[in-house]
C-alpha positions, 0 to 999 in steps of 0.5 A: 467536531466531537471534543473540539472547537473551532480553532482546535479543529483548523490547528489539527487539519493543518497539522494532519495536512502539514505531516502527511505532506512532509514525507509524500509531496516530493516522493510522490512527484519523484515517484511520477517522474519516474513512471513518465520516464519508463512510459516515455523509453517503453521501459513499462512495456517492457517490463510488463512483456516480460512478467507476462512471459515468466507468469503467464495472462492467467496468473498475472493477478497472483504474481502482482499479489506476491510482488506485493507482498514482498516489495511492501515489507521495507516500503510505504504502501502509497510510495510502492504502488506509486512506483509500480503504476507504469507498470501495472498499466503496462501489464494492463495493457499487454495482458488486456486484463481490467486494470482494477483486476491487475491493481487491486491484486498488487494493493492486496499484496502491498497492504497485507504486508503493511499491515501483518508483516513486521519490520512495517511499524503497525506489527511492530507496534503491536508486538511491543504493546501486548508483549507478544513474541516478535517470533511466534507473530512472525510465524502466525501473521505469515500464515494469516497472510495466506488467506488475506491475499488469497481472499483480496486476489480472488475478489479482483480476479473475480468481482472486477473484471466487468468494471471497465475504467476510460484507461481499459477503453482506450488502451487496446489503440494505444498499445500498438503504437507504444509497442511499434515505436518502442521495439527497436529501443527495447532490442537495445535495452536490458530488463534490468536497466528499466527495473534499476529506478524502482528496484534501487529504491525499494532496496534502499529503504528496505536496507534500513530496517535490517542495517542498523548502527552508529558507526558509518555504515549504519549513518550512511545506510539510514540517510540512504533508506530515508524514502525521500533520498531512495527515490530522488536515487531512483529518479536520477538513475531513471534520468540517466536512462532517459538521456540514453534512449531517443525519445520526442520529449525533454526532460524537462516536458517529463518534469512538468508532466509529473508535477501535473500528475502529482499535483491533485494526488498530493492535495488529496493526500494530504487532505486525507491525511487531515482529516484522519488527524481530526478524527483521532483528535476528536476522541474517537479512540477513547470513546471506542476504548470506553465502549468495548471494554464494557462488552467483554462477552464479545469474546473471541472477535473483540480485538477483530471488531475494534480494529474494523471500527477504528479502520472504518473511522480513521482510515489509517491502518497504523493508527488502528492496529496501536489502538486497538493494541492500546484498548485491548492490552489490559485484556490479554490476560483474560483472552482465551488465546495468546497475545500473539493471536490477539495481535493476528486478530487485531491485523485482520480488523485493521483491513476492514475497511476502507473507504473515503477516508482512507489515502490509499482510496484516493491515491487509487482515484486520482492515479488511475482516474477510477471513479469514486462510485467504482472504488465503492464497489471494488475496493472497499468491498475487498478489503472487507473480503481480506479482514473476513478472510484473515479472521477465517485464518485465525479461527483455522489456528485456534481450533488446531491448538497452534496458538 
């Protein structure tokens, strides 16, 4: 590797995988149990019966794009879409719409708000680097994000439909057996106890961005919003509903059946995650600092196009927006805009694009056992489509002068 030997190289892949496994190993297991309780009690059908009734097939891909777009703001984008698989494959199912389709426009809303929307870490980040005001980056990202989840909802609706995974061929049979031997208990259960698991949660750690103190609430509110804790909340809470409702499996058979299903998405994980350590290691970000400040007449899309490449070589949306933020500070003064438009272009390059390298594109792998080929096709092409769609967003500011 570029700048590395090879016992440099081992020291940063161990490092990378040890402090991504850190904080996803036991949420993502915990995250699994959860998604095996709601598919065991019918909970997932339920609830996609539900959605499908206050929105309609026609707007499912919308309502999964917004729900994203909220639930993403106070929580990691793999741990929510974790929370959320039984439930996009419930809606999958109920809706028979592609599973990509429904899938996609959900990971359109969550990355949107991981990358645009303060209080995530990457915008905040931002902020602070290029001294932009918080408030004006607010008001500009949430217009930007109009157009990104507009342009990856489209794509979905639009580009992965004729993609059919094995889940899509053989859900049609299953579906109406879950739905017969879950509508008896589903009289007998509310809404709003199914949601309780992945609603707790994500309440939890999004209290900790707005409650902060040392006195002890404040303590409390930080233990309790640590995603580790949030979810094992939710686990327990989704156990106690899984004693309530007669089903033919042990807690113990559910317990075993999301470590199986975990087992393989964490590995890969944390892989992905070691490898993006060897990557900004190696002096990649330097290097790309070196080069673009010596292209100044790239102009007005300069802060696009290194958040794109940095993107495209590290996979980690957080590493790109500081990057490119940390690149391109010098040259706020001599930018034909404001800081905060330099800010909005940065988080339309940070989505372009993902691909092998990225977690999330694995997650998507082995959660729904999309083939790697098919993620090519889909998502990485989608978040080309949200980039090219937020930079459309921004030049639409900038020639009204609202910037």
């Amino acid at each position: 590797m570029v700048g590395l030997d090879g016992v440099e190289t081992i020291n940063v892949l161990l490092e990378g995988f040890g402090s991504t496994m850190k904080w996803i190993a036991i949420v993502v297991i915990l995250g699994a149990f959860i998604g095996e309780v709601l598919n065991e009690t019918g909970g997932a059908i339920r609830i996609a019966q539900k959605i499908l009734k206050w929105v309609g097939q026609k707007r499912l891909p919308w309502a999964m794009g917004l729900t994203g777009y909220i639930v993403s703001i106070p929580v990691f984008v793999d741990v929510a879409y974790i929370l959320f698989q039984p439930i996009t494959e419930g809606l999958a199912k109920r809706s028979k719409t592609p599973l990509l389709v429904v899938g996609l426009s959900l990971a359109a809303g969550l990355t949107v708000s991981h990358t645009l929307m303060p209080p995530t870490p990457g915008p905040l980040a931002v902020a602070a680097i290029l001294k932009a005001d918080l408030g004006k980056l607010l008001l500009i990202n949430s217009f930007i994000a109009i157009f990104v989840v507009t342009g990856g909802v489209l794509w979905a609706k639009l580009f992965c439909k004729k993609f059919l995974l094995e889940f899509d061929k053989t859900s049609s049979s299953d579906l109406k057996a879950t739905i017969e031997t879950t509508t008896f208990e589903a009289k007998k259960t509310s809404i709003l106890l199914d949601l309780l698991p992945i609603i707790v949660p994500i309440v939890l750690m999004g209290a900790g961005a707005f409650f902060k103190s040392d006195d002890l609430f404040g303590n409390t509110i930080a233990f309790l919003s640590i995603p580790m804790i949030a979810v094992l909340i939710g686990s327990a809470i989704a156990a106690v509903q899984f004693f309530q409702i007669k089903t033919k499996s042990s807690l113990n058979d559910l317990v075993e059946a999301a470590i199986v299903k975990s087992a393989l998405v964490i590995m890969i994980t944390g892989a992905g995650g070691a490898f993006g350590y060897v990557i900004r290691e190696s002096g990649v970000q330097d290097s790309l600092g070196d080069f673009f400040t010596s292209l100044p007449y790239l102009g007005f899309i300069l802060p696009f196009i290194v958040a794109a490449v940095l993107t495209t070589a590290t996979g980690s949306i957080t590493v790109s927006l500081i990057g490119a933020a940390s690149i391109l500070s010098p040259m706020t003064g001599i930018m034909p805009y404001s800081p905060e438009l330099m800010a909005a272009l940065i988080g339309s390059g940070a989505f372009c694009v993902f691909h092998a390298n990225s977690s999330f594109f694995w997650l998507l792998n082995r959660l729904h056992n999309i083939p790697v080929s098919t993620l090519y096709k889909t998502f990485t092409p989608q978040s080309l489509v949200m980039g090219i769609s937020g930079l459309l967003g921004v030049v639409i500011l900038y020639v009204l002068g609202l910037y």
